[in-house]
mmCIF file of the C-alpha atoms, coordinates in Angstrom:
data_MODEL
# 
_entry.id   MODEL 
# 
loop_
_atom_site.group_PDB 
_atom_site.id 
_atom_site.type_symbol 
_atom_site.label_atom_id 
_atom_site.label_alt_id 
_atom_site.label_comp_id 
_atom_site.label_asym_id 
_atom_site.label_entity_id 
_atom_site.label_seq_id 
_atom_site.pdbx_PDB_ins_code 
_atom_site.Cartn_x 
_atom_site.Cartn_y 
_atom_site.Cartn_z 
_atom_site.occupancy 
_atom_site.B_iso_or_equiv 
_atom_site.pdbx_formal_charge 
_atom_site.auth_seq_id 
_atom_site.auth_comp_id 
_atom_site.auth_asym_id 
_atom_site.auth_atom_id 
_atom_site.pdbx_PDB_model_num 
ATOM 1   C CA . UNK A 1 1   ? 96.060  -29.599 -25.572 1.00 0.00 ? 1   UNK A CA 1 
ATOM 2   C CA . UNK A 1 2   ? 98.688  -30.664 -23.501 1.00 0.00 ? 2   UNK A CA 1 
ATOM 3   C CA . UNK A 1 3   ? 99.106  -34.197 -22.294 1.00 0.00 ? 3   UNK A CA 1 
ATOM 4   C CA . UNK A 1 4   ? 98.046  -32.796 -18.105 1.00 0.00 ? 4   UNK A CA 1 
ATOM 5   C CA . UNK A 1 5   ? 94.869  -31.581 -19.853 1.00 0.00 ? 5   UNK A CA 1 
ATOM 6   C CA . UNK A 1 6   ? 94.399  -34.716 -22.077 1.00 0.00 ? 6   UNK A CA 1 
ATOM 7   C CA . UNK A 1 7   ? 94.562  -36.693 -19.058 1.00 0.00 ? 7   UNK A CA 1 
ATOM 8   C CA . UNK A 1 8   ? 92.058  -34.290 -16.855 1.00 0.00 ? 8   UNK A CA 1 
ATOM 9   C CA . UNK A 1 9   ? 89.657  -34.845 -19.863 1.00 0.00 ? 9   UNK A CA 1 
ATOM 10  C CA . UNK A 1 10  ? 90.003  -38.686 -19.586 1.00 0.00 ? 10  UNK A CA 1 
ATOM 11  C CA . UNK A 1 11  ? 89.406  -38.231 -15.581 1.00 0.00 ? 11  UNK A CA 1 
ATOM 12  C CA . UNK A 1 12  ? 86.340  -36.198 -16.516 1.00 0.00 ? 12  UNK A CA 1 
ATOM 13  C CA . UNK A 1 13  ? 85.130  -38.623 -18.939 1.00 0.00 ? 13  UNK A CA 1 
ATOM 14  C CA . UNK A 1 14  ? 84.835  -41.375 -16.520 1.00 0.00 ? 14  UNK A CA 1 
ATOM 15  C CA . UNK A 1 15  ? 82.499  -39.248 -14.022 1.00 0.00 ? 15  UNK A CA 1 
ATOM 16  C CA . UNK A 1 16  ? 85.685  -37.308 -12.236 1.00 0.00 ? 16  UNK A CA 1 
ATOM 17  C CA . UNK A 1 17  ? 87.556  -40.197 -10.665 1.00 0.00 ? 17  UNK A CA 1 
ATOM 18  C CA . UNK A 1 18  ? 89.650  -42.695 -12.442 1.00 0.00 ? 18  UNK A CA 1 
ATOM 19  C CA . UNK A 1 19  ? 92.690  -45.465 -11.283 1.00 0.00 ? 19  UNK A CA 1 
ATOM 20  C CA . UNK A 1 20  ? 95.950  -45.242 -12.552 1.00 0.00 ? 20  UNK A CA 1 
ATOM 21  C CA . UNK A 1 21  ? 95.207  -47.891 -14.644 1.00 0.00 ? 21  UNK A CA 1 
ATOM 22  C CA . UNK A 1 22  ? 92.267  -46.624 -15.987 1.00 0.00 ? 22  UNK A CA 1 
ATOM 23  C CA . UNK A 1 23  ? 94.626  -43.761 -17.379 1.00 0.00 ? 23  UNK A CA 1 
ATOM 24  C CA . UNK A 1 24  ? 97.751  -46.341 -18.475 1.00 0.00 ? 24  UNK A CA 1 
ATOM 25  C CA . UNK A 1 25  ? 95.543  -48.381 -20.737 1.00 0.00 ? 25  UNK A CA 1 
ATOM 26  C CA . UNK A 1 26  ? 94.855  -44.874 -22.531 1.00 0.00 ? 26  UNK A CA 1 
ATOM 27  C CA . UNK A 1 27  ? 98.287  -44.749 -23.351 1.00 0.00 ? 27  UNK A CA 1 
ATOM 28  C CA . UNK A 1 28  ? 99.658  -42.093 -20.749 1.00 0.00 ? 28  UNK A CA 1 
ATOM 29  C CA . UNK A 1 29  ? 102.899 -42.875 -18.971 1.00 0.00 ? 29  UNK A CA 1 
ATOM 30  C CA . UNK A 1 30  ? 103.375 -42.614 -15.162 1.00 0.00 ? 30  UNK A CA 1 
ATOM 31  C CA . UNK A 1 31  ? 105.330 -39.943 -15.372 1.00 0.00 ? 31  UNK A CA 1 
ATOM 32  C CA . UNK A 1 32  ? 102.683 -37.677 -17.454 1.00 0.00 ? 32  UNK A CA 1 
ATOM 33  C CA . UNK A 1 33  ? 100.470 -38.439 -14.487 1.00 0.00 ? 33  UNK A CA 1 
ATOM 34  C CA . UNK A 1 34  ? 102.477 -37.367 -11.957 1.00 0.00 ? 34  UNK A CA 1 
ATOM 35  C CA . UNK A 1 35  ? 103.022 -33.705 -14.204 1.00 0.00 ? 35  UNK A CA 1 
ATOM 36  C CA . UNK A 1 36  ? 99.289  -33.738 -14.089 1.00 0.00 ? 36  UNK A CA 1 
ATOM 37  C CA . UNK A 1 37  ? 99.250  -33.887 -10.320 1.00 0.00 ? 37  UNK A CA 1 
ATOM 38  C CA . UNK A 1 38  ? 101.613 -31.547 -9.618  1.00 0.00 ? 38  UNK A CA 1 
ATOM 39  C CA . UNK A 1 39  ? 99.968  -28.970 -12.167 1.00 0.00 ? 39  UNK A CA 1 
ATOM 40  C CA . UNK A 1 40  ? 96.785  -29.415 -10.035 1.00 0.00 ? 40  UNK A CA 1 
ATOM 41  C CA . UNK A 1 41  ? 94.703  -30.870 -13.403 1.00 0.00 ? 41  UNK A CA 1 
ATOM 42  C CA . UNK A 1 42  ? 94.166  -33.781 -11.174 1.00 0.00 ? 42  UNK A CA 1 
ATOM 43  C CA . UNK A 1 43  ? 94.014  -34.706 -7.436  1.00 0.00 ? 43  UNK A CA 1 
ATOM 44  C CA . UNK A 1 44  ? 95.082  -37.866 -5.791  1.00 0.00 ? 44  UNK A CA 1 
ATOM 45  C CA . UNK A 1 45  ? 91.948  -39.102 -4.070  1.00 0.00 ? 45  UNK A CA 1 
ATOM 46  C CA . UNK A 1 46  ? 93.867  -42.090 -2.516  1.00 0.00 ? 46  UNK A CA 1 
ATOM 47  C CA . UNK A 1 47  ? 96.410  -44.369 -3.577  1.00 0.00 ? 47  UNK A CA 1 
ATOM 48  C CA . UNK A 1 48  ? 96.236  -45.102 -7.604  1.00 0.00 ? 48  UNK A CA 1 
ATOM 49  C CA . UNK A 1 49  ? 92.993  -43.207 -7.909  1.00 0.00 ? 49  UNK A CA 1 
ATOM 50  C CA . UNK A 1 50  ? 92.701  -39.573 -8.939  1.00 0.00 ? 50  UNK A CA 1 
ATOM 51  C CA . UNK A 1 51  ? 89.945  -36.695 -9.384  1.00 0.00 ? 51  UNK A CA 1 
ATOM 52  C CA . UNK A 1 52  ? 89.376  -33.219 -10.589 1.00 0.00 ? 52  UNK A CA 1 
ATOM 53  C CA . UNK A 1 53  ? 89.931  -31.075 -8.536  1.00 0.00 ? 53  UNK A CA 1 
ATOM 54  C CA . UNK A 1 54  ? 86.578  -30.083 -7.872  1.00 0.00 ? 54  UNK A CA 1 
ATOM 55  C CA . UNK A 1 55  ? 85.414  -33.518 -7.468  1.00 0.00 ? 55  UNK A CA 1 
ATOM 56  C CA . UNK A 1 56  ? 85.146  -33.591 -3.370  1.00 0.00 ? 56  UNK A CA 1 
ATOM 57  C CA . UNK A 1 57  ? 86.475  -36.776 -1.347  1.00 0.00 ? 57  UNK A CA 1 
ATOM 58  C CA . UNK A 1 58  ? 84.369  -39.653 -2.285  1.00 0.00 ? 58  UNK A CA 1 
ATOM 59  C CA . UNK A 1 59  ? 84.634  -42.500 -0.108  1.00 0.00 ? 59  UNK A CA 1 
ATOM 60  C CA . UNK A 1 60  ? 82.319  -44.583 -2.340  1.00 0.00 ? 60  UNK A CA 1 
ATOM 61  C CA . UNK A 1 61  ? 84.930  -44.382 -5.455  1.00 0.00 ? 61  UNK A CA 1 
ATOM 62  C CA . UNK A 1 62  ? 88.156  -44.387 -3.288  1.00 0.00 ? 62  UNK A CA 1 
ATOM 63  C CA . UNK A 1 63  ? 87.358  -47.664 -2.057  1.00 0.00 ? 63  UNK A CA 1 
ATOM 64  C CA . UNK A 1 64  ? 85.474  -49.539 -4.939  1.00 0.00 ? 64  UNK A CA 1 
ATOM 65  C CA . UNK A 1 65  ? 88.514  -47.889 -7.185  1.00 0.00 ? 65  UNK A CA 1 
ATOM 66  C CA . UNK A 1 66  ? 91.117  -49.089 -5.239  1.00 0.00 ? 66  UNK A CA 1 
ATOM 67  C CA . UNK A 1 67  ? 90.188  -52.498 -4.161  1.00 0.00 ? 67  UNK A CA 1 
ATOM 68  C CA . UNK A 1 68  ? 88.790  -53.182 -7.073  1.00 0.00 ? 68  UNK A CA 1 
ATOM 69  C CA . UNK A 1 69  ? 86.700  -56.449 -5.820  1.00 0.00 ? 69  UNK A CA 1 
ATOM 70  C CA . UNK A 1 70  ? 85.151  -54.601 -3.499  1.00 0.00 ? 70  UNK A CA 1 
ATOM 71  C CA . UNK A 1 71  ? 81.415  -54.217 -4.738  1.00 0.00 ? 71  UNK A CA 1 
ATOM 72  C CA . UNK A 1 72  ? 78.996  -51.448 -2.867  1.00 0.00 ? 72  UNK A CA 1 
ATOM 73  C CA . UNK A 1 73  ? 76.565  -53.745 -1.157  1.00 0.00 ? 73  UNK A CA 1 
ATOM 74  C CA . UNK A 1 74  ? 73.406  -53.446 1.552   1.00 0.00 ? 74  UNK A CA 1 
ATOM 75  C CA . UNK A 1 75  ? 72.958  -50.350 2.803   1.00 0.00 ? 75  UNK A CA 1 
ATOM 76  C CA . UNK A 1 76  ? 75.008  -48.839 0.313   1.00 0.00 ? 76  UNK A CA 1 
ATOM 77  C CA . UNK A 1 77  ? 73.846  -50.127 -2.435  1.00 0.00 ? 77  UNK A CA 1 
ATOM 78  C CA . UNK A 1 78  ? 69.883  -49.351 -1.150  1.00 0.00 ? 78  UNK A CA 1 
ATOM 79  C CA . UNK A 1 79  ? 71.160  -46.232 -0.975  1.00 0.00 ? 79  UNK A CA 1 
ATOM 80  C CA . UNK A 1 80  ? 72.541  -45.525 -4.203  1.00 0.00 ? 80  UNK A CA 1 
ATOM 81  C CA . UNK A 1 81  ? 69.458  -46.952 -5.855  1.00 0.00 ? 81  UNK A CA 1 
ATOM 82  C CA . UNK A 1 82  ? 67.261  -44.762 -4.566  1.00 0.00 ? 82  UNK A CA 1 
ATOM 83  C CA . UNK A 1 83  ? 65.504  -46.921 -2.087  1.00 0.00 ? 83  UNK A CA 1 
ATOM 84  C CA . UNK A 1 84  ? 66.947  -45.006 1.025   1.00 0.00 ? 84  UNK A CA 1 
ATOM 85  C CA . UNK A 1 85  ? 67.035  -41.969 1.906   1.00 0.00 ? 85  UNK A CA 1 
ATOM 86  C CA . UNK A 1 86  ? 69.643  -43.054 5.391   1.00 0.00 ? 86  UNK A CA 1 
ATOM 87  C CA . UNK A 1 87  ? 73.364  -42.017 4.234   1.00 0.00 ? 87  UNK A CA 1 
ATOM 88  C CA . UNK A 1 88  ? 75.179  -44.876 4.852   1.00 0.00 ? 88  UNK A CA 1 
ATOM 89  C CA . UNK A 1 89  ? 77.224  -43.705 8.333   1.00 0.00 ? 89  UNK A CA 1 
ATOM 90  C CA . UNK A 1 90  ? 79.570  -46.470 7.290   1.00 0.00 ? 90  UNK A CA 1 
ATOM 91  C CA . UNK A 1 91  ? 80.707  -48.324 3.618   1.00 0.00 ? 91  UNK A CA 1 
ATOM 92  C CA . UNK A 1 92  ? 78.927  -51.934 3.229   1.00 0.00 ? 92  UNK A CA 1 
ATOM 93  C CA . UNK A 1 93  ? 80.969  -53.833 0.684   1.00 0.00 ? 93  UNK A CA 1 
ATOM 94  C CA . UNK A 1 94  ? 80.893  -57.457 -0.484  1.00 0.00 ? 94  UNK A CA 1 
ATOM 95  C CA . UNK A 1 95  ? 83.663  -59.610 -1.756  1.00 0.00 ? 95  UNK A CA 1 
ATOM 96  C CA . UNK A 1 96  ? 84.588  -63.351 -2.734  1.00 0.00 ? 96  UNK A CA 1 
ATOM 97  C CA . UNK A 1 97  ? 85.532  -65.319 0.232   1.00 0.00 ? 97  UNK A CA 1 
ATOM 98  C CA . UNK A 1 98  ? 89.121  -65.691 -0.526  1.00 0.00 ? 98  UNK A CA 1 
ATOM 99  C CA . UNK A 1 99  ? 89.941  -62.502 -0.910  1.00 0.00 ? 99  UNK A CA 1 
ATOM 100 C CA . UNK A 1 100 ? 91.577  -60.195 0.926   1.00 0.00 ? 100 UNK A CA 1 
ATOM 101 C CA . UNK A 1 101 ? 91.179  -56.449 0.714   1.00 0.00 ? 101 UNK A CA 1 
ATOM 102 C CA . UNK A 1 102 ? 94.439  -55.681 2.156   1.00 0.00 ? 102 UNK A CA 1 
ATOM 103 C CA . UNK A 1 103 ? 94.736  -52.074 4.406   1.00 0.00 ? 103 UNK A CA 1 
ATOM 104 C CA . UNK A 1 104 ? 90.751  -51.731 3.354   1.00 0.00 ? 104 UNK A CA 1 
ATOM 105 C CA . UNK A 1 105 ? 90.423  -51.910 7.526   1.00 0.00 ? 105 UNK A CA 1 
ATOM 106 C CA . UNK A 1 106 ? 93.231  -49.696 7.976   1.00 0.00 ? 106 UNK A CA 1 
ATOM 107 C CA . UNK A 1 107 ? 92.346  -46.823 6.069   1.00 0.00 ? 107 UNK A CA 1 
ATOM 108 C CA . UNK A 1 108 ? 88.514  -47.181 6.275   1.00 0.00 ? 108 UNK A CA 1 
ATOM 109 C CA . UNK A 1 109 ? 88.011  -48.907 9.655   1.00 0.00 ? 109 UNK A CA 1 
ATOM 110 C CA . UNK A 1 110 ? 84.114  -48.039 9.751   1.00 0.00 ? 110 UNK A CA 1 
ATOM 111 C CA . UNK A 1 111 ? 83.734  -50.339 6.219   1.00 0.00 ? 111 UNK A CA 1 
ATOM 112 C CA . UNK A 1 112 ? 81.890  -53.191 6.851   1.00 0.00 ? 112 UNK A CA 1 
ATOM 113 C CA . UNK A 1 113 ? 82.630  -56.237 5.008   1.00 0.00 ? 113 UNK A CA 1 
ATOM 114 C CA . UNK A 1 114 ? 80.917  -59.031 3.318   1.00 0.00 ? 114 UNK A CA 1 
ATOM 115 C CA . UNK A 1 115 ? 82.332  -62.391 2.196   1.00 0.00 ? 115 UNK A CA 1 
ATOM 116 C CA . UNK A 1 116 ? 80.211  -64.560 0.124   1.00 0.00 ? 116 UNK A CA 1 
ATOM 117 C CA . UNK A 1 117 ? 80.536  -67.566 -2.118  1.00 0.00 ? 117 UNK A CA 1 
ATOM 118 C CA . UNK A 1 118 ? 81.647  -66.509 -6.147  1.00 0.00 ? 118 UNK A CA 1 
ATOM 119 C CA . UNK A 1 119 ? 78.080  -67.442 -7.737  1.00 0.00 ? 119 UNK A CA 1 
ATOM 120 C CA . UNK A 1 120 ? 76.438  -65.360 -5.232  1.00 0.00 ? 120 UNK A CA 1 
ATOM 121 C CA . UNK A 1 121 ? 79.295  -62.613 -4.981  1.00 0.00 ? 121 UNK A CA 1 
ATOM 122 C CA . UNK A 1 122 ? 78.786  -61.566 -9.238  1.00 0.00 ? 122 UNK A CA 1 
ATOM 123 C CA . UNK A 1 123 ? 75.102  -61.941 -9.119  1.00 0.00 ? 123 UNK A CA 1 
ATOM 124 C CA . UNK A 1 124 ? 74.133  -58.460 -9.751  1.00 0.00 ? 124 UNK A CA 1 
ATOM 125 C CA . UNK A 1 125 ? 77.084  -56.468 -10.166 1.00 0.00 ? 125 UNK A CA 1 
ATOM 126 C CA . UNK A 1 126 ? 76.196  -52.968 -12.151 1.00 0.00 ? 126 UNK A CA 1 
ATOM 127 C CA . UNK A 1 127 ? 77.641  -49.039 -11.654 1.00 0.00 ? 127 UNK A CA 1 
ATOM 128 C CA . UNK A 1 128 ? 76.228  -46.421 -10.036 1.00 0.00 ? 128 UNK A CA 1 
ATOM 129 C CA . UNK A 1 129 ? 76.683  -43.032 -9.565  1.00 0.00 ? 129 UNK A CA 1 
ATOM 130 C CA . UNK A 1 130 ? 78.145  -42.320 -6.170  1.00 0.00 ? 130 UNK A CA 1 
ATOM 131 C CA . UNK A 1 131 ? 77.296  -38.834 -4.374  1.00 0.00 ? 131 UNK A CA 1 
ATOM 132 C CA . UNK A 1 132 ? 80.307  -37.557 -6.048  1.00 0.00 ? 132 UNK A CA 1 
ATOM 133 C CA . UNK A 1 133 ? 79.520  -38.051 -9.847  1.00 0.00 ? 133 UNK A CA 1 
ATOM 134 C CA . UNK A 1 134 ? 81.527  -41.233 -10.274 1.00 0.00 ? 134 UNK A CA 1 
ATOM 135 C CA . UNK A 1 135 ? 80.743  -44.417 -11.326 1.00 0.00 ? 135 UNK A CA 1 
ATOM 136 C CA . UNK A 1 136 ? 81.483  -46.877 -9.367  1.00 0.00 ? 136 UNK A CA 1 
ATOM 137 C CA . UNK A 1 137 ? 80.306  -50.707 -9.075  1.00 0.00 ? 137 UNK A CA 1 
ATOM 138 C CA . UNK A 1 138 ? 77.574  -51.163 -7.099  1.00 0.00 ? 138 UNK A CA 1 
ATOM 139 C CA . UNK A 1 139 ? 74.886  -54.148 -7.055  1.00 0.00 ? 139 UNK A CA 1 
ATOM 140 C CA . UNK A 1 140 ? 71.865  -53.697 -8.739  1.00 0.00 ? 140 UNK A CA 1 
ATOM 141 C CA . UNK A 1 141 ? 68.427  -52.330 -6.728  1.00 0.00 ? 141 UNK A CA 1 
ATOM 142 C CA . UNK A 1 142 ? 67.171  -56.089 -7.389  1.00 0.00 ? 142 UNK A CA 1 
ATOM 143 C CA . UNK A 1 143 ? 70.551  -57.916 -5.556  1.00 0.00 ? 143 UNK A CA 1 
ATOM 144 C CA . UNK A 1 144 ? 70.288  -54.932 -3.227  1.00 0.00 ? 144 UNK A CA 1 
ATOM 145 C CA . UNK A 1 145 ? 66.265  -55.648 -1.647  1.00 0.00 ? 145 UNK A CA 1 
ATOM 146 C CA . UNK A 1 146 ? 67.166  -59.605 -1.847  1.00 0.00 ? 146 UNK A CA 1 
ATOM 147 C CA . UNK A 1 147 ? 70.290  -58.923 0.592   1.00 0.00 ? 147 UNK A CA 1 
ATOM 148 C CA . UNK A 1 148 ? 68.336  -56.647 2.754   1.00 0.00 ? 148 UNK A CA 1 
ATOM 149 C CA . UNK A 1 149 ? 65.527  -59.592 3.063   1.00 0.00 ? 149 UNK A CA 1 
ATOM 150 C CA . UNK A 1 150 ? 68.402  -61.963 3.613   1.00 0.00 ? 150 UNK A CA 1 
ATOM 151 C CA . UNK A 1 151 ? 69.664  -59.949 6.316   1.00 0.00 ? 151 UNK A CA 1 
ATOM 152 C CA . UNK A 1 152 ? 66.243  -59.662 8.079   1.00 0.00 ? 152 UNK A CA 1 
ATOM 153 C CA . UNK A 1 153 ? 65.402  -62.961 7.927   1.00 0.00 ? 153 UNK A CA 1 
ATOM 154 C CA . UNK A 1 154 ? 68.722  -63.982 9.816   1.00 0.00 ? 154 UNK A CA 1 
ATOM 155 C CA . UNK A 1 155 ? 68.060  -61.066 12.162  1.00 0.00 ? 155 UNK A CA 1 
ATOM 156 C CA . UNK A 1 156 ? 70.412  -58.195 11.463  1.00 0.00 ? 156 UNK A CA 1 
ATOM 157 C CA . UNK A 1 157 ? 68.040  -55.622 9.732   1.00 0.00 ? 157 UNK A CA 1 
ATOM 158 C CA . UNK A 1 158 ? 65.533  -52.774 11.100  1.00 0.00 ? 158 UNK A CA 1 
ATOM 159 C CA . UNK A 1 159 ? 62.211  -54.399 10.114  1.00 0.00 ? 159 UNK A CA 1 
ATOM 160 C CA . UNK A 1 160 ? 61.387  -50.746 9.458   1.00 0.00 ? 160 UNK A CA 1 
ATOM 161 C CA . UNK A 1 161 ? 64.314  -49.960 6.875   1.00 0.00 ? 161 UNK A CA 1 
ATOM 162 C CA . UNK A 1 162 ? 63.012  -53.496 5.189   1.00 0.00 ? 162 UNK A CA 1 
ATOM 163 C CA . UNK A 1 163 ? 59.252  -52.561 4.872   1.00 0.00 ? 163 UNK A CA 1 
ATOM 164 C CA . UNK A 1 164 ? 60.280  -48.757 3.743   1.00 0.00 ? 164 UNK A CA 1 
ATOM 165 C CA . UNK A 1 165 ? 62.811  -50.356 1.154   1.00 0.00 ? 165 UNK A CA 1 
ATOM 166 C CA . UNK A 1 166 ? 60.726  -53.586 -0.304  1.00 0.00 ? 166 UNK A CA 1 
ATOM 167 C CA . UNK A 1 167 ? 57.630  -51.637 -0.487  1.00 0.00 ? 167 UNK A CA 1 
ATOM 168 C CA . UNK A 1 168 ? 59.549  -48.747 -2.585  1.00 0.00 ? 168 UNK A CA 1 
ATOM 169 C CA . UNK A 1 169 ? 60.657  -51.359 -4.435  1.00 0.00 ? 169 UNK A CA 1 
ATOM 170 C CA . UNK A 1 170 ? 57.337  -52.775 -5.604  1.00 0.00 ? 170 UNK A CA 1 
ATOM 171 C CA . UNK A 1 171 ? 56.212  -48.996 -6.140  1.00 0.00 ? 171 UNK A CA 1 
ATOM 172 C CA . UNK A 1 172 ? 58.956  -48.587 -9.052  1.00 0.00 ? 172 UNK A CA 1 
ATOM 173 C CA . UNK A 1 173 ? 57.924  -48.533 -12.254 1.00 0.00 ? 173 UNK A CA 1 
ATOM 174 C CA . UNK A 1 174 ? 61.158  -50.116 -13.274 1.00 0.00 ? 174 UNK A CA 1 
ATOM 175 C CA . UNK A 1 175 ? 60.423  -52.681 -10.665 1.00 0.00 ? 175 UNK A CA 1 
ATOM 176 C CA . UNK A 1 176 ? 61.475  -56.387 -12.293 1.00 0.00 ? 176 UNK A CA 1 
ATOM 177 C CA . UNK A 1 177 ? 60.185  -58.403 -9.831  1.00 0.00 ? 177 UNK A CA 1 
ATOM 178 C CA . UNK A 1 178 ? 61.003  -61.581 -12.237 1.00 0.00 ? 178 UNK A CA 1 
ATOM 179 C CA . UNK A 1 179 ? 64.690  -60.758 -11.644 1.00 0.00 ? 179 UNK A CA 1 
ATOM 180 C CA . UNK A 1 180 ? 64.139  -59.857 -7.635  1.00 0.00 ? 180 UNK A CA 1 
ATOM 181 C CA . UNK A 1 181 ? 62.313  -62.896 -7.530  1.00 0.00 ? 181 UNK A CA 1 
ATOM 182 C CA . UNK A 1 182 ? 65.460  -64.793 -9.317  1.00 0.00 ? 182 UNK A CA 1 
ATOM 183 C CA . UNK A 1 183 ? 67.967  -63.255 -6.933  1.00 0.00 ? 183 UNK A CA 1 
ATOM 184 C CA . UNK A 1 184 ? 65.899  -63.957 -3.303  1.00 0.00 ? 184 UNK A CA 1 
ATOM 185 C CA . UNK A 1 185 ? 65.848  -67.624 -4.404  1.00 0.00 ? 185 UNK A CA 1 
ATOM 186 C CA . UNK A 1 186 ? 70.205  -67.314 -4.852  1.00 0.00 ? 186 UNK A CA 1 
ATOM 187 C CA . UNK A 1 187 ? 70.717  -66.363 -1.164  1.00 0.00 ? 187 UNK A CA 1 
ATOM 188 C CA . UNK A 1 188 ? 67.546  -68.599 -0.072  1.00 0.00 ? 188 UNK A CA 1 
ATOM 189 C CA . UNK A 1 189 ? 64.759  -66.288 0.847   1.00 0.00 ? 189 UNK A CA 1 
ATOM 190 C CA . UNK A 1 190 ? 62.479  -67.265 -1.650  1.00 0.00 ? 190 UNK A CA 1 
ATOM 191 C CA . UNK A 1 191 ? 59.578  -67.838 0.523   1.00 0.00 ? 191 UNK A CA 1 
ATOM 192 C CA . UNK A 1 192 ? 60.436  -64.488 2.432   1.00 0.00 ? 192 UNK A CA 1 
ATOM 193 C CA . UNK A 1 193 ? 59.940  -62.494 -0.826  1.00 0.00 ? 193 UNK A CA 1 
ATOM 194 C CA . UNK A 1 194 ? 56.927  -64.378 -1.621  1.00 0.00 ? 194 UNK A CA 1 
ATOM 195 C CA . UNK A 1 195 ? 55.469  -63.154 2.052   1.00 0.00 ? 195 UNK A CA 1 
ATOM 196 C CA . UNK A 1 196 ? 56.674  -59.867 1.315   1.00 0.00 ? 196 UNK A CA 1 
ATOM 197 C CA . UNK A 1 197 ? 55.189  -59.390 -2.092  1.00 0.00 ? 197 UNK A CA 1 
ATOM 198 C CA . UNK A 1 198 ? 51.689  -61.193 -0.776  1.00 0.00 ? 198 UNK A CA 1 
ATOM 199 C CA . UNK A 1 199 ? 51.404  -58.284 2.501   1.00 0.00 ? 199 UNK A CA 1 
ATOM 200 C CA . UNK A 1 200 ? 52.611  -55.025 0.580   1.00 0.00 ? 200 UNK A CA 1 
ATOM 201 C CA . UNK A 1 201 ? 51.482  -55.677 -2.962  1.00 0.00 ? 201 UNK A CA 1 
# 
């Protein structure tokens, strides 16, 4: 197997998109990357992140790939846990205040970004699997419900997508309402889950 294979394998391996680093640390040079891109085992799906071929564009892994702080968030991350059946229109990402996903607006104007504090920003980080097969990093359904109370109870969420999403939620039989419970009381909507769990439990 030659080394454009080898490297098509690793791609494949890791859900069909991977970062040039992701394929460095596994010992290939640049230049056996750029043979494997212009044998067509891989495609560039934006800068320093590749795919098969047959992987289509994947906005969820370009972006959580490339700026690699950038964690799928809200209505994103409802929607990769199942609890919405909406398509995001547009990427919600969070990040730690302080940093800065350079050209993220550029290249992805629609992206909406979140800046919150460190503690809050890591509670709940996990992977998914985006709409294309890979695996990207996503928070959990748990972090997900608590951000979309947060966001209602400051006023920015359709009280409809809330009641559909918290009241799949509590339908789950993976449902950990110990842990949803633990991240409401983070962001400070502890007594806005407790409401929520009293009317649709």
């Amino acid at each position: 197997m030659g080394r454009s294979e080898e490297i098509a394998r690793l791609v494949r391996d890791a859900g069909g998109v991977a970062s040039a680093a992701q394929i460095t640390e596994a010992g290939f040079l640049p230049g056996s990357i750029s043979h494997a891109l212009k044998s067509g085992a891989i495609d560039k799906l934006t800068r320093g992140v590749y795919r098969l071929p047959e992987v289509f564009d994947d906005e969820f892994a370009a972006v959580t790939y490339r700026w690699r702080k950038c964690v799928l968030s809200h209505g994103s991350a409802l929607y990769l846990a199942g609890l919405s059946d909406r398509a995001p229109g547009a990427l919600d990402v969070t990040v730690p205040h302080g940093y800065n996903p350079r050209g993220l607006s550029r290249e992805h104007p629609d992206v909406r970004i979140h800046r919150v504090n460190k503690d809050v920003y890591e509670l709940g980080i996990a992977e998914a699997k985006s709409p294309g097969g890979a695996m990207v990093r996503a928070y959990c359904a748990e972090r997900a419900v608590a951000d979309l109370i947060f966001q209602r109870a400051s006023g920015g969420a359709d009280p409809q997508l809330v009641h559909d999403a918290v009241a799949g939620y509590f339908k789950r039989a993976d449902a950990d309402l110990e842990n949803l419970a633990r991240m409401c009381t983070a962001l400070g909507v502890e007594e806005e889950f407790r409401m929520y769990l009293e009317v649709l439990r």
